[in-house]
Structures are given as structure tokens and as C-alpha cells.
N, C-alpha and C positions, 0 to 999 in steps of 0.2 A: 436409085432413080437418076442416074445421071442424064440417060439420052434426053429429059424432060428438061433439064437445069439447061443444054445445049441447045436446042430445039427453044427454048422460049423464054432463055432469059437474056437476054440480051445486057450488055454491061458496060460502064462506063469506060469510054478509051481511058488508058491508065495515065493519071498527072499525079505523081506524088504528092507534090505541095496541095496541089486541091483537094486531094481525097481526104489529106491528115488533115486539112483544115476544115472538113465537114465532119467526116467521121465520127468524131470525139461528138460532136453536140445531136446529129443524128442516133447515137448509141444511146445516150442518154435521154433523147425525145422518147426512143422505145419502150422507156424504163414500164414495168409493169406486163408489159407485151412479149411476143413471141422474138423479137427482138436480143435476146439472149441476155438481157440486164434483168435483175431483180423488180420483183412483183412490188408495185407501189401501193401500199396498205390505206394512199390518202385517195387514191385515185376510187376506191371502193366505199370509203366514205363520201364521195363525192355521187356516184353511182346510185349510195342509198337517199342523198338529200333528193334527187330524181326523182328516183320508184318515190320514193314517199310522197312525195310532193302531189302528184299523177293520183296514185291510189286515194291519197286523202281526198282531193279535189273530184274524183268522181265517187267517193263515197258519200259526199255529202260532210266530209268531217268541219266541226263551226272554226271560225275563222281561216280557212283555206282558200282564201275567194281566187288567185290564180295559181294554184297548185298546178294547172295546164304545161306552165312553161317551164316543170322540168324534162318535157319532152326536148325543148331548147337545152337544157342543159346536156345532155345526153348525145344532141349534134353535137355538139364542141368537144367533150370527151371522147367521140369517133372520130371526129376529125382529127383532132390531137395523137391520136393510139398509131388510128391505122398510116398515117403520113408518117411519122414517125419508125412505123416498121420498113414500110415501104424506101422511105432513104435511106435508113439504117442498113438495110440489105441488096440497097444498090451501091450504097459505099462500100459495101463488103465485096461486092461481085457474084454474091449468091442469090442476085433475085431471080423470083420464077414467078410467070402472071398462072403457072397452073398450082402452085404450090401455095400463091396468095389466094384463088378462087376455091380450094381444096380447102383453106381453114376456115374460109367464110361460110360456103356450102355445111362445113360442120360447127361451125358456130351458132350460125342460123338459124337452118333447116329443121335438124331432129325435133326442139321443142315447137316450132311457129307450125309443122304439120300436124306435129300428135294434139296440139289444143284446137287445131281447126276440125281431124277426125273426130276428136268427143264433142266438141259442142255442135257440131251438126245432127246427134243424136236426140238432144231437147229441139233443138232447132226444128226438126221434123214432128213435133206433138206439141209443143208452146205455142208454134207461132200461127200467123192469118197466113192462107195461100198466098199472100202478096207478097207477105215477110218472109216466107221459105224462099219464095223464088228470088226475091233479091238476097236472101240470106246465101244461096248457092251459087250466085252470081260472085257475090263477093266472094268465096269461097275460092271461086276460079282465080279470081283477081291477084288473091294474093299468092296463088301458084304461077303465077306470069308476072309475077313483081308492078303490080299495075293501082295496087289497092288506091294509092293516094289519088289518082287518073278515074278512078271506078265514084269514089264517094266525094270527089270534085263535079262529077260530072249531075251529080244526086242534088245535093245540099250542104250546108255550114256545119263542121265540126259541133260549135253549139249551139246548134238547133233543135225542135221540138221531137227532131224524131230520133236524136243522135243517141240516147241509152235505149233505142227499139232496133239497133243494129250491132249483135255482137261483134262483130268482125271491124269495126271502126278502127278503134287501136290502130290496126294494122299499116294505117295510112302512115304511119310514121318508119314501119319497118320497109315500104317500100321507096321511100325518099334516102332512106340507108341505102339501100341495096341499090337504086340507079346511083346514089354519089361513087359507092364502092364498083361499077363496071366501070367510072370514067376516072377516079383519080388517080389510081395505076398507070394510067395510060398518058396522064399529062404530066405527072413528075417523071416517069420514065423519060417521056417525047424531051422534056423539057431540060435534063440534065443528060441528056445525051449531045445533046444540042449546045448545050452550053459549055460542055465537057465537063460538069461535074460540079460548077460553081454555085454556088450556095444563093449569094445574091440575085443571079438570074431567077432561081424558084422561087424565092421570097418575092421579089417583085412579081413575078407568073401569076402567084395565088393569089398577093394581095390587088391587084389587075381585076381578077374573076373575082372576088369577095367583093371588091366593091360596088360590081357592076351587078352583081348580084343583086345586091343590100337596096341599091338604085332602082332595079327591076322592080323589085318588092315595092318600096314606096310608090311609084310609078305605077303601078297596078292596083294599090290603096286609093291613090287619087284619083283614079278613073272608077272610084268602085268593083272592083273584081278583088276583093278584100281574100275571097274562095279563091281565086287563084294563087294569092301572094300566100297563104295557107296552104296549100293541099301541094302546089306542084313542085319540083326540084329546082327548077334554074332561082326562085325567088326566096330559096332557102339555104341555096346551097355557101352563102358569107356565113353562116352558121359552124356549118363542117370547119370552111377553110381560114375560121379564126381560130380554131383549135389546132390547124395544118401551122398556122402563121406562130404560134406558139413551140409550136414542134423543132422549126427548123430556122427560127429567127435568130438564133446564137445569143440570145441577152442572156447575158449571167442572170442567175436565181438571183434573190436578195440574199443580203448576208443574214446569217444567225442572229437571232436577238430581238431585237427591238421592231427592228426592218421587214424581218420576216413573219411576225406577228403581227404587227398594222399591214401587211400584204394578204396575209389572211382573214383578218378584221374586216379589211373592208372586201372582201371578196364575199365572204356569208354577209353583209349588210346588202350586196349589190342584188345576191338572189332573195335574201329574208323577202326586204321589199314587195316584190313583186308576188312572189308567192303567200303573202298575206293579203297583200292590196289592192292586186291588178284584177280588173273586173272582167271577163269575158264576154265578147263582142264583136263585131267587123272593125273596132281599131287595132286587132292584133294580125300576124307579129309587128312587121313595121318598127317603129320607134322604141315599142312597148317593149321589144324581144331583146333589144340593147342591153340592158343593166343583167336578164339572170347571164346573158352570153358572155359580159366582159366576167361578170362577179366566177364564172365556171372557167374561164379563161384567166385570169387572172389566179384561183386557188390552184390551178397547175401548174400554172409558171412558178410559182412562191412555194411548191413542193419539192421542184426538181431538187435532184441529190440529197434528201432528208431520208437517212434511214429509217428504216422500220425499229418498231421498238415493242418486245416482248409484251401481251396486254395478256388480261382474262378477257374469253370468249362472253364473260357476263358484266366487262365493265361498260360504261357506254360507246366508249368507239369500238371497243370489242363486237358491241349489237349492230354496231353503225356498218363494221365490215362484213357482218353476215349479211345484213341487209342487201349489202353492195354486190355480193356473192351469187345470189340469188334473184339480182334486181332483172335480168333478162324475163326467166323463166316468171317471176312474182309481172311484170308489165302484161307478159304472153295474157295469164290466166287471171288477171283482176275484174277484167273490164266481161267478157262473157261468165264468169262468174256471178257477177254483179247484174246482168242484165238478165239471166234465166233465175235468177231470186226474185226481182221484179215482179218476172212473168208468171211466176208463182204465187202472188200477191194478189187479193182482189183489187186494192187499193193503186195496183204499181209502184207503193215505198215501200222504204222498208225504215222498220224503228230503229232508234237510236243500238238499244242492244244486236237487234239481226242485224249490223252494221257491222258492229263488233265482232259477232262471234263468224260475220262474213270473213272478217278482215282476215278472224283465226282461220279458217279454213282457207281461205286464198293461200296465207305464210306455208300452209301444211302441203299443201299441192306443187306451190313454186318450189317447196324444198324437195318434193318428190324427184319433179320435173329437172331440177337440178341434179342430182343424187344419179337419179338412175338415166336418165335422158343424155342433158348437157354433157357429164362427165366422161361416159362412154366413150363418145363419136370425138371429146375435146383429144381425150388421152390416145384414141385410137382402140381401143379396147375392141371397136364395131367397128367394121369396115374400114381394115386398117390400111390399106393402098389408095391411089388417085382412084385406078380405076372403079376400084368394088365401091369408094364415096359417091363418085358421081353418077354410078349405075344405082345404084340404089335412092339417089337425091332424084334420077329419072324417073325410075320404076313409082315410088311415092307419088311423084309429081302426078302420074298418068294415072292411079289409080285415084288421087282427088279429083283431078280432072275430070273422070268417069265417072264416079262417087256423085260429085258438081252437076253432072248430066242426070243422071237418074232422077238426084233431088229436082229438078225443075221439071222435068214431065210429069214426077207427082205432086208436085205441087199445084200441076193443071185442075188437078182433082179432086174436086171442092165440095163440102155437104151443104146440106141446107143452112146448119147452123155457120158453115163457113161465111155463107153469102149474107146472111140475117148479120154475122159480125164484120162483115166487107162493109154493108151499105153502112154502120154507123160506123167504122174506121175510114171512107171515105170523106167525111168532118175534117181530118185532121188534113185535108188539102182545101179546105171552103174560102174561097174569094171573100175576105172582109172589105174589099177597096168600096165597092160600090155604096155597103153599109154602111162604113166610119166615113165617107168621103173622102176616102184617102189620094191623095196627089194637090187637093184645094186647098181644103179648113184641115185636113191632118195629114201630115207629112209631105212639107215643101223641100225643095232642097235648103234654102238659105233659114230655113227656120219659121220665117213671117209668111202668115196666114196671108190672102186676099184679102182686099177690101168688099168684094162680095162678101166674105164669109160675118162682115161686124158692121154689113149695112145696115143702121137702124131703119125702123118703118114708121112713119107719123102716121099717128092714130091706132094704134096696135102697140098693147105691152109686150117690150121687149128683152127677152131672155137670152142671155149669153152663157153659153157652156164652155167651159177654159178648165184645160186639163192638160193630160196625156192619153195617149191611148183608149186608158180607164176613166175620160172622158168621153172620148167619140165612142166608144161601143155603146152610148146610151142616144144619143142623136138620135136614130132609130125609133126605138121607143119613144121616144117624146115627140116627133112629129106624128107617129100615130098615134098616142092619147091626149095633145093638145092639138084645138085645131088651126091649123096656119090661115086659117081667115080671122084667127082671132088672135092670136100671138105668132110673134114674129121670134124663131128660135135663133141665134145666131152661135158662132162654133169658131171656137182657137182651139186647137190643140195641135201638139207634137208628141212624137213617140219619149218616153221617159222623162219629161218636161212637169212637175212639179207645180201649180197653178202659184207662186209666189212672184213678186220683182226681187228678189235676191237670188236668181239662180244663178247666179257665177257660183255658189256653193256646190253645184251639179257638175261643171266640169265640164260641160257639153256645149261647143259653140250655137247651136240650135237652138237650146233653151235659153239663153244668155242674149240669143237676138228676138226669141220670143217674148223674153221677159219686159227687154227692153220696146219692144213695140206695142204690147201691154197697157205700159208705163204712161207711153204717148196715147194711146187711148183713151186711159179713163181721165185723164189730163184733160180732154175736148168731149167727152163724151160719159152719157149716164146710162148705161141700162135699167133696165126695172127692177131688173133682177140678175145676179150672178149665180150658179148654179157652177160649183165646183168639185172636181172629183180626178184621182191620179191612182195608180198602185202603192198607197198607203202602207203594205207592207214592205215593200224593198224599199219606200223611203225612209220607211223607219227602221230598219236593222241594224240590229247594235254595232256601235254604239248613239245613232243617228234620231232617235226617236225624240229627243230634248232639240236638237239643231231645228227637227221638220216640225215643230211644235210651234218653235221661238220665230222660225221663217213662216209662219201662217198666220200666229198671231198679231208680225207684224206689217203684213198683208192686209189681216183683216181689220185691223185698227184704219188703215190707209182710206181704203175703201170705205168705212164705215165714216169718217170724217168728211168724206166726201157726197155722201148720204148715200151709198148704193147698198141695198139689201142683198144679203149672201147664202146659200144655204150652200152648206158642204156635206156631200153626202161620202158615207162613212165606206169604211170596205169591200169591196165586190164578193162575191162568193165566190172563194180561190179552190181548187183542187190539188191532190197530191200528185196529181200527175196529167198528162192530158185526157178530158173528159172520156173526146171518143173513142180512144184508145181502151180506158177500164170498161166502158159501157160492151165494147166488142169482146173482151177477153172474156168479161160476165155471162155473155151472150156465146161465144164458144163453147163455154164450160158449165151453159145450162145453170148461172146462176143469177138469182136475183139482185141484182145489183144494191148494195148498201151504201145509203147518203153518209153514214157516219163514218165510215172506213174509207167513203171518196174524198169527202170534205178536209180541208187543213184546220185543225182546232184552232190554231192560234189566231186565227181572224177572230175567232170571237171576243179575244182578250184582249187583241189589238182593237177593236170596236170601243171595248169600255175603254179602254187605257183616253183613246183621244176624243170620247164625249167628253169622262174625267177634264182632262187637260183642257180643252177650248175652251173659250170666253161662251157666257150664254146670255141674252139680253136680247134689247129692240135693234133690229136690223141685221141679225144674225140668227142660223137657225141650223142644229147639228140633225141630219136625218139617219137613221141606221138601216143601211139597204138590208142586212140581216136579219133584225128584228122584224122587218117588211115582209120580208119573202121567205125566210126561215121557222118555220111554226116548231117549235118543242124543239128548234137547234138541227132540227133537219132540213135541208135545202131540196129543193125540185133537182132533178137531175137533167129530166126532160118537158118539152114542149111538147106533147104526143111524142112521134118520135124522131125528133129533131134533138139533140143534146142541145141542151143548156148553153154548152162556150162549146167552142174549137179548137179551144188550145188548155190550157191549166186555169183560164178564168174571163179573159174576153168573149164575150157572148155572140153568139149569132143573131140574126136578126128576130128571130123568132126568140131566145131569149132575154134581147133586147126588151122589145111589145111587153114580155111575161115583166118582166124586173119592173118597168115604166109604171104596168098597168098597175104596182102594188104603189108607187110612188106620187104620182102626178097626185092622185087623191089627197095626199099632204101638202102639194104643192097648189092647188087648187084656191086654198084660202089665200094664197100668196098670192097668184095670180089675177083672181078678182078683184084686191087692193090695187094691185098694180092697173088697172085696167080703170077703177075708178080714181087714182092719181094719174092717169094717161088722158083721161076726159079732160081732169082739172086744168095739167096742161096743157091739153090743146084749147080750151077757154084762155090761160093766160097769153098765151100766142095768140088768139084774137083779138084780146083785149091792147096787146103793144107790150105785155109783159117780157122778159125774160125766161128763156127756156130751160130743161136741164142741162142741153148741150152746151149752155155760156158760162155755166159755175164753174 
């Protein structure tokens, strides 16, 4: 291939001194890589803490809450790799931009096409006409390198529809593949320019990483949380700390002691997060810091450590298969995982078909690996530039085409399509108008209006203080109480806990809600408090004794204050989103099952916190379950309106339903309240004191 090496590689004017003094530590950034230095056996250990991380976190595995962010890990390992190759072989004088797009193309390619051609084969009989047709959009997408551009332009990573799109994953493989068309071209520009000097590029990248990192936060604080997620400029300090690793010349630590606390705390920086960090619009940002330095840092503290003879069955032995296989095992976990789903009336899947998923994912990726990866890596297939890149086309067009067909028949819809369209149409329903969302729920700075906690004289007044899993009930209780006769009022915030102790939350929102709360019942008495949150993600292990001991001391507060409280217990939560099982039952001509829809563990969560709460005068535990759940089966639907619109917030219609089982309990509460509302306003005639002055 020479005329190719002539024609496009362009090479550094020759500076001895400069070259010997990059050389050396660029040869060594390559280590593992094509870079002609020995394969680094830690660098695939590091590859399987990734995959792992990623597959557990979308399987549901317990304690995994940000397994997410070994996708972060995995930038920094490519940025590290390929930067590294890349100076390695311009120090050399052997770079070629067709020789480096030649290995990527075969790195790539062969497995990211073969797992889009099979799963578009369930894709075309699993899913709703809607979901084909954006299943074969996306499809296109990630043949134009655009996926992260395509489900940016859709919705959130972790949102309600993100395990109802197999092709998601992808977004990460195409944020690779735009860094990899441009960093070629800037450490080339950049040490040619410099004539070869080491510290111009280190400064180059760390310039762009930071302004990156900036971008990112910058696009957090304006809200566009999906763009500092999804698109390449606000991710790309990711890559190029793993670059800034590569090429920054810091000695490794030394053997010993040094090199062990470098590794220590490098799995402390990712354990962290991949136990702890919860999934949400505050990632990446700040959040994405600790697994990036902890992956950046177990590189550097590797360099020059030899490999050392293991068994294939000791555990870093597992760790390097892992790491082996972690391309191919990322390709096929997530469409795996999502066409099991869709195979499910329920949309989960149990603990075991988790497992025996997970088994089957390992046997595919090793497939995928084996016969796929290894081929096209060694050359074994398509063993020239040309026959790579003719064949990377030919593929390309026949998805493309493949991509085309799928979406004109997806035009083509049965009845039972349309019948599961209109209840999968749910899963986009406006809740603003019903929760009141922008006033009484979900302000920016946290604190509700004073509209929302205007008391009314002469009318008992009821206040509803929650989250979320508060306001979906506001609905229902203005239509089964009547507002000429009770006066409802409404705090809540999204994920907001009804305690004054939520600095335990973490959440500036809840912490200003708390705190204005606080000053509320300070000046002011309702008649009634009427309390309710997602009970179940407050309590998940280990947290159930914290939200217990934070209620209890809530309601002591409140109760010395004289205000009466009921707290109503659990919502009726689902396995997955309602209108999604209702439509796939409705597809597939089946009757839909409350016990296979329903989440068991509300119910045990239900007893666990009547069990635990204080019971007496001025406090009242209500069980929305035992209410609405006859024989442990729940309603599904309202007619034919589902229940919730998402995995347990109700629509308005099952709002009305939930209320109309409840208010009736409520009812006695309310007539006291109405005859200490009289009383009151007698003593306020008489010259007395009011509630409002205690």
C-alpha cells in the first residue's frame, strides 16, 4: 500500500530532538493498541468494569443505581487508545488517515450492522406501527453516524420510552465515531504546526476538553441537560482526558505502594458512582467527573506493568474475557433486553429471565466476537482498503434500503394496530393541566405560590403536600369534594418527600420546599393535611428506616401544632408503563392481567409503613390499595382510558377513580373539619384568637 501511506499521510518535518523526546512516551500511550507495543491485559479489565456496569444498570441488576456511566468510562479508554495510536504513528512517520479510518471501519462496523440486521427482524412483528417506524429511522441513523442527533432530537436517555427503543445504545457509538472523524485531523493539524512538539498538543486538547466540560455545564444550567447528553461537542473532555493521559509524558507511579493507592483510588472514583449516582437531568456534568478521572487515572497507574500469566477462570482472568467481548456484549444487550420485554405481557422480566437473559446476551457477544469482530480485526474478510470500504458501502446501502422498506410498511396498520395506537397514545398525555404543573407543582426555585396555600375563611381547608404522587390526586379531590364547601390547597414538587428534613434528598427544590413549608405551618393551620409521595423509591434499600424516622418526625411537628394529617399509602405502581402493556395485550389479542401488570411489592410496602407509623388522634394512615384493589387486583382502566400514563401517575380519569374510593374516608374528616371551621369563625367573632395566630 504505499501510494496510500504517500498520498495521505502526511508527516512530521523531521526534528530529532523532538521526535526522540515524544516517541518514547507516545509508543507507550499505544500500549495495547495497534501501535505495535504489547496488548495491555488491565486496559480489558477496565473495558469489563464498563460493559458490566452498562448491562447490569439496564438490567435491572439491585444495587446498580448508575451503572450508566460506564458508557463514560469507555470515552476515556477511546480517547486514551486511539490518541495514542495516532501520535505513536506520527512519530513514527507512518500515519495514514486511510489506514486509521480502515481499522475503525473494521472495528466498528461488521458487529454495530449484523446486530441492527437481526433485531430489525422482531422489530417488524413486536412492535406498534409507530415503534417500527421510528425503530427504522433509527436504524438509518446509525448508518449515517447520527444516532446520538436522531434520539436527542426524540427524548432523555432515561425516559419513559427509552427500553421501547432498541437501537438507543447506539447513541454512544455514534458520539465515538464523530470524535474519531475529527481527532485525526487535529493532532495531525496540530503537530505539524508545532513541528512535533509534545506540549503544544497537550495544551491543544487540554484548550478543547475544557471548553468542552464548560459547554456541557453551560447547557445543564440553561436546561438542555439532552444536549450536554446526547451531542459530541459537550462530551467530547471525556475522549480528550483520556488523549491528555496518552500524551502528557507524567511518569506512571512507581511499583509498590504508589502504584496500589493509584489503583485504589481509581475503582473508589468509579465504585462510587456506579453504586450511587441516580439517573436523571443532573448527568453528565459534574456527576460524569469521578468515573472519568477514576478511568483516567487506572490508565495512567498501568502504564508499563506487564502482563502476567493468569487462568482464563481466575477472576481477572473473567475480568479479561469480559473486556474481550465488551464491544460485541454493549452491541447486543440492550436489543436483547428490549425484545424479551416485548415478549412479556407484563413488559419485565423476573429476576431469573434476567439472569438466564444476561446468559444468553455473554453467548451472542462471544458469537459476535468469535466469528464477527475477529475476522474483519485480523483481515481474514476483506482483506484490502479497498474490498473494507466497498463492502462497509455495499452494507451501508443495503440497510439504508432495508431502513426504507421497513417504514413504508410500517404505514400499514390493522385494526388491532390502531385499537393498540390509541391506548399507546397515553404514553404522550399532558399531565400539566391535571397536576397543575408550572403553579402548585413544579416551579423552578422550588416554592409553590401563595395562591396555591391561600387559606379560605369559612370553608375547611385542606392542603395536599407531596410530590408528584401528590398532585396526580388534586384532580380527583376537586371533583369528589365540593369547592363551595372545602377549600383544597396544593404544594408539591417533583421527587420532594412531604417532610421539613429534606436536605436528606439532595435536591435544591425539595430543601426550598421544605423550608417554605416550615414557614407555613409556623403562621398557619390547615384543617387538614393530606400527604402522599412515591413511597416506594423513598424507601429503597437501604432508606426505608431514614423515610420512616423523617415522617415520623414530621408528624409529631405537625401534630403538636394541632393539625390533623392523613397520609395516604402507595399508589398503584406498575411494571412498566400502563399504556404501553395495555397496547401490546391489545396487539396480541390478549386480555390484559392486573397481576402480571401490577408491582407486588407495593403491597408489602403498604403494610411495612401502616406497621411503622404512629396511629392515634390527629393522624390517620389510609391505604390507597386496600381502597381500590379488591382481592389485590387493581383496575387497569377507566372505560377505556388507562389508569396512569406512565408506570403509576394517574390521569385524570384515574385520578376521579382513585378519589372516588377515598374521599369517602375522608368525608368524616372533613365534616369535623367544617364543624371546628364554624367554631372558629364564632371565635373570630367573639374577639377570640384564630388558628392562624398559634
Amino acid at each position: 500500500m504505499p501510494r496510500f501511506v504517500v498520498q495521505f499521510a502526511p508527516t512530521i518535518p523531521r526534528a530529532p530532538r523532538t521526535r526522540a523526546s515524544i516517541q518514547p512516551r507516545f509508543a507507550s500511550a499505544g500500549a495495547g493498541s495497534a501501535s505495535g507495543v504489547g496488548h495491555r491485559e488491565d486496559i480489558d479489565w477496565l473495558r469489563a468494569i464498563a460493559v458490566l456496569s452498562v448491562v447490569a444498570f439496564h438490567f435491572e441488576a439491585p444495587a446498580i443505581f448508575g451503572g450508566f456511566v460506564g458508557v463514560d468510562i469507555f470515552f476515556v479508554i477511546s480517547g486514551y487508545l486511539i490518541t495514542g495510536i495516532i501520535a505513536a504513528e506520527i512519530a513514527a512517520g507512518r500515519f495514514s488517515f486511510v489506514q486509521f479510518y480502515e481499522r475503525r471501519v473494521r472495528r466498528l462496523l461488521p458487529a454495530l450492522y449484523t446486530m441492527v440486521a437481526f433485531a430489525a427482524l422482531p422489530a417488524s412483528q413486536d412492535m406498534l406501527g409507530s415503534e417500527r417506524a421510528e425503530f427504522f429511522r433509527s436504524a438509518a441513523a446509525v448508518v449515517t453516524f447520527t444516532s446520538n442527533v436522531f434520539f436527542w432530537q426524540q427524548s432523555g436517555y432515561f425516559d419513559h420510552a427509552a427500553v421501547e427503543k432498541p437501537l438507543l445504545h447506539a447513541w454512544s457509538l455514534a458520539v465515538e465515531e464523530q470524535f474519531y472523524l475529527v481527532l485525526p485531523i487535529v493532532v495531525w493539524a496540530v503537530l505539524l504546526i508545532a513541528r512535533g512538539r509534545r506540549l503544544a498538543l497537550t495544551f491543544t486538547l487540554a484548550l478543547l476538553a475544557a471548553g468542552s466540560f464548560a459547554l456541557g455545564l453551560l447547557l445543564m444550567r440553561e436546561g438542555a441537560s439532552a444536549s450536554a447528553f446526547f451531542l459530541s461537542p459537550p462530551r467530547a473532555w471525556e475522549f480528550l482526558l483520556g488523549s491528555l493521559v496518552a500524551i502528557s509524558g507524567l511518569p506512571a507511579p512507581r511499583p509498590g505502594l504508589a502504584r496500589r493507592g493509584a489503583r485504589a483510588l481509581s475503582l473508589l472514583l468509579m465504585a462510587v458512582p456506579i453504586l450511587a449516582l441516580r439517573p436523571g437531568p443532573g448527568f453528565p456534568g459534574v456527576d460524569a467527573l469521578a468515573p472519568c478521572l477514576g478511568a483516567a487515572l487506572f490508565l495512567w497507574s498501568g502504564a508499563g506493568v506487564a502482563n502476567v500469566p493468569r487462568s482464563p477462570l481466575s477472576p481477572l482472568g473473567v475480568a479479561a474475557f469480559f473486556g474481550r467481548i465488551s464491544y460485541s456484549l454493549y452491541l447486543w444487550h440492550w436489543p436483547l433486553f428490549a425484545f424479551a420485554r416485548f415478549a412479556k405481557p407484563g413488559l419485565a422480566l423476573d429476576g431469573w429471565e434476567r439472569v438466564a437473559l444476561f446468559a444468553l446476551t455473554v453467548a451472542v457477544a462471544t458469537l459476535s466476537w468469535r466469528f464477527i469482530e475477529q475476522p474483519f480485526r485480523h483481515r481474514k474478510l476483506a482483506a484490502t482498503p479497498r474490498a473494507t470500504f466497498g463492502l462497509a458501502a455495499l452494507a451501508s446501502l443495503l440497510l439504508l434500503a432495508g431502513s426504507g422498506v421497513g417504514l413504508l410498511r410500517a404505514g400499514a396498520v390493522s385494526d388491532a394496530d390502531r385499537a393498540a395506537q390509541r391506548l399507546d397514545a397515553y404514553n404522550a398525555y399532558d399531565m400539566k393541566p391535571v397536576y397543575r404543573y408550572g403553579t402548585c407543582f413544579t416551579t423552578p426555585d422550588g416554592r409553590v405560590p401563595e395562591d396555591c396555600l391561600r387559606p379560605e375563611p369559612g370553608k375547611p381547608n385542606l392542603l395536599l403536600w407531596g410530590d408528584s404522587f401528590a398532585a396526580h390526586y388534586y384532580h380527583g379531590l376537586k371533583a369528589e369534594l365540593d369547592p363551595d364547601t372545602v377549600n383544597i390547597m396544593q404544594a408539591s414538587q417533583p421527587t420532594c418527600m412531604p417532610t421539613f428534613s429534606a436536605e436528606t434528598q439532595g435536591v435544591a427544590a425539595c430543601r426550598a420546599l421544605a423550608a417554605q413549608m416550615r414557614d407555613y405551618f409556623a403562621a398557619h393551620r390547615p384543617d387538614l393535611v393530606v400527604m402522599s409521595a412515591d413511597w416506594l423509591e423513598d424507601a429503597r434499600s437501604p432508606r426505608f428506616a431514614g423515610m420512616v424516622r423523617d415522617l415520623r418526625s414530621t408528624l409529631s411537628r405537625l401534630s403538636d401544632a394541632g393539625i390533623p394529617v392523613v397520609l395516604l399509602g402507595p399508589s398503584v405502581q406498575f411494571r412498566a408503563r400502563l399504556p404501553s402493556m395495555l397496547a401490546r395485550a391489545t396487539l396480541r389479542g390478549m386480555a390484559p392481567d392486573p397481576v402480571a401488570f401490577v408491582r407486588s411489592d407495593i403491597f408489602a410496602l403498604d403494610a411495612a409503613m401502616q406497621a411503622a407509623l404512629p396511629s392515634g388522634e390527629g393522624f390517620s394512615y389510609v391505604s390507597i390499595l386496600s381502597a381500590v384493589c379488591e382481592s389485590g387486583r387493581c383496575p387497569l382502566t377507566v372505560g377505556d382510558v388507562p389508569l396512569s400514563f406512565d408506570h403509576a401517575h394517574l390521569t385524570a380519569a384515574g385520578s376521579q377513580l382513585v378519589m372516588a374510593r377515598i374521599v369517602p374516608q375522608l368525608l368524616p374528616m372533613t365534616t369535623e373539619l367544617s364543624s371546628r371551621q364554624q367554631a372558629d369563625d364564632r371565635t373570630h367573632q367573639a374577639g377570640g384568637e384564630g388558628a392562624g395566630d398559634d
